[in-house]
N, C-alpha and C positions, 0 to 999 in steps of 0.2 A: 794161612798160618794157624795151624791145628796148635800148637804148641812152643811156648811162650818161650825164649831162650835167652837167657843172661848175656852171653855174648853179642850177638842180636842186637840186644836193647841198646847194649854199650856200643855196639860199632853206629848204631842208627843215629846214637844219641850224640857221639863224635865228629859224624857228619851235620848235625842239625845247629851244633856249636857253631862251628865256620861257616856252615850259610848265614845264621841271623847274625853272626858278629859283623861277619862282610852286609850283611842288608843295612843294618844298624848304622853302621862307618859310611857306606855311601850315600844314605836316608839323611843324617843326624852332623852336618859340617860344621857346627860349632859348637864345642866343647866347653867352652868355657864358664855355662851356666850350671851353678852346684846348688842345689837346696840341702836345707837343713832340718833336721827335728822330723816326725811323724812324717809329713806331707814328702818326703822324698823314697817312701816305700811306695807311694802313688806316684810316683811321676820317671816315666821311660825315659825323658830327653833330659839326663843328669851330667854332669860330669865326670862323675865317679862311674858311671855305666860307661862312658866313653873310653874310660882310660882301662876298664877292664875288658869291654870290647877288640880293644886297640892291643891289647897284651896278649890275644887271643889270637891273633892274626900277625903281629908281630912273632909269636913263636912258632905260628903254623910259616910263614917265610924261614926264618932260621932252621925250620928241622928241611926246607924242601934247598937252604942253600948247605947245612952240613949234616948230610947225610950220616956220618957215625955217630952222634949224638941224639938223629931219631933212635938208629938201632939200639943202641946201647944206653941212651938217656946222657944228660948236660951231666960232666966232669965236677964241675965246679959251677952247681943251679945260683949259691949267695951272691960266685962274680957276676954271672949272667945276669941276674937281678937287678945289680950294681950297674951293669953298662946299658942295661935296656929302662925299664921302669921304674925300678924300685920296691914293685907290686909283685906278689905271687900271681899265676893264674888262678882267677878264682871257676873253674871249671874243675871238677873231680876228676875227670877222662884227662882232660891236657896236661892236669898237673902230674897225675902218677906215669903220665908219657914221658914228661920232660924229665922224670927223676930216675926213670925205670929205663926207656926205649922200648922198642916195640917188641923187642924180645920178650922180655918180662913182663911186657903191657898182656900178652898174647898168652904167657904161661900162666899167668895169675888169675888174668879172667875165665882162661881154661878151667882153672881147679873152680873158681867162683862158681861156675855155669854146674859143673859138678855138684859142689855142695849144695845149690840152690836148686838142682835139678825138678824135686818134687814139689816145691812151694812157688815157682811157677805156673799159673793157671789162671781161667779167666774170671773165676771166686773172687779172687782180690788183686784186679786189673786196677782200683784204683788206687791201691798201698803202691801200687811197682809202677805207675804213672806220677805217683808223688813225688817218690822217693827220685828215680833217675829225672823228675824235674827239678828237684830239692838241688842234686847232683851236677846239673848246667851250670851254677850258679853261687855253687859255692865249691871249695877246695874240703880234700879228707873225707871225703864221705865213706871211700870204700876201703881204709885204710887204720880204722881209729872203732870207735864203739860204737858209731852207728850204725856200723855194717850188722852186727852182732845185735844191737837192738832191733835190727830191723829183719833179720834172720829171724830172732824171736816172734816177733807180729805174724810175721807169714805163718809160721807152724802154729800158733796159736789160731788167725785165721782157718786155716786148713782145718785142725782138729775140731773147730766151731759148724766149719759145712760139712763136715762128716758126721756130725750129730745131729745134721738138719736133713740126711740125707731122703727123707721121704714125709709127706704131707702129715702123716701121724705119729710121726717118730718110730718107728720100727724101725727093726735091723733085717730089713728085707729089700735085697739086691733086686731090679726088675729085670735087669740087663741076661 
C-alpha cells in the first residue's frame, strides 16, 4: 500500500468496528458493572462500553434485516433510537451510515478521499492513526469541525516536511 486512501481507511476502519464490538460482546457477558469518575477512561470491561458495543451490532443486524434503510439511511434515526437503546452509535462510520445509507456513505467519502487526496502520506501516519482511532469511538467526527480542523493539521504537517525536505534545508530535489 504505496498510497494512503481516505476511503480505505474508512472502509478498514468499519470493518474493525464489528469485529471488536462482536469480540468485546462475546469476551465481556456481564454488563452490569459501571465505574465512575477518572478511573473509567482505564477500564475496558464498563457498562457503558457494553451498551455502546451492543448498539454497534445491534444496528449492524438492523441494516442486514432492512436492507433500505442501509441504502438509504434510518427514516426516522430519533424513533429508532427510541425502540432500540436510547443511545446514538458512538462510532463516526456507523452513525453517518445509519443517517446517510450507503449511498451517501459512499458519495461523501468519495468527495472526502478527493479533498484529502494530498495530505494522505506516511509523514503523518500518526495524525490519520489518531484521528480514525478518535473516530471508532465517538460520533461526528467527520461531519462537524473536526474534520476541518484536522484538514488543517495535515496541510500544516505537509508544508512542515516540505521544508525539512533535505539534511541542510535546501530547495534541492535528489530524485
Amino acid at each position: 500500500m504505496n498510497k494512503l486512501n481516505f476511503t480505505r481507511i474508512a472502509f478498514l476502519s468499519l470493518i474493525f468496528t464489528i469485529l471488536l464490538s462482536a469480540a468485546y460482546l462475546r469476551n465481556f457477558t456481564d454488563r452490569t458493572v459501571a465505574y465512575s469518575g477518572p478511573v473509567r477512561i482505564f477500564k475496558i470491561y464498563d457498562g457503558s462500553n457494553s451498551v455502546r458495543f451492543t448498539a454497534n451490532i445491534a444496528l449492524f443486524k438492523h441494516f442486514t434485516e432492512e436492507t433500505d434503510d442501509l441504502f438509504f439511511g434510518i427514516d426516522d434515526y430519533e424513533d429508532y433510537l427510541f425502540k432500540n437503546f436510547e443511545i446514538e452509535v458512538h462510532n463516526s462510520f456507523l452513525n453517518f451510515l445509519s443517517k446517510g445509507g450507503v449511498i451517501f456513505f459512499i458519495t461523501y467519502f468519495s468527495l472526502l478521499s478527493y479533498a484529502f487526496r494530498n495530505k494522505f502520506n506516511w509523514y503523518n501516519y500518526e495524525y490519520l492513526i489518531s484521528y480514525f482511532f478518535f473516530s471508532l469511538f465517538l460520533m461526528s467526527c467527520f461531519e462537524s469541525y473536526f474534520l476541518i480542523i484536522f484538514y488543517y493539521i495535515l496541510d500544516f504537517e505537509n508544508k512542515t516536511h516540505e521544508k525539512k525536505a533535505t539534511p541542510l534545508n535546501f530547495n534541492y530535489n535528489y530524485s
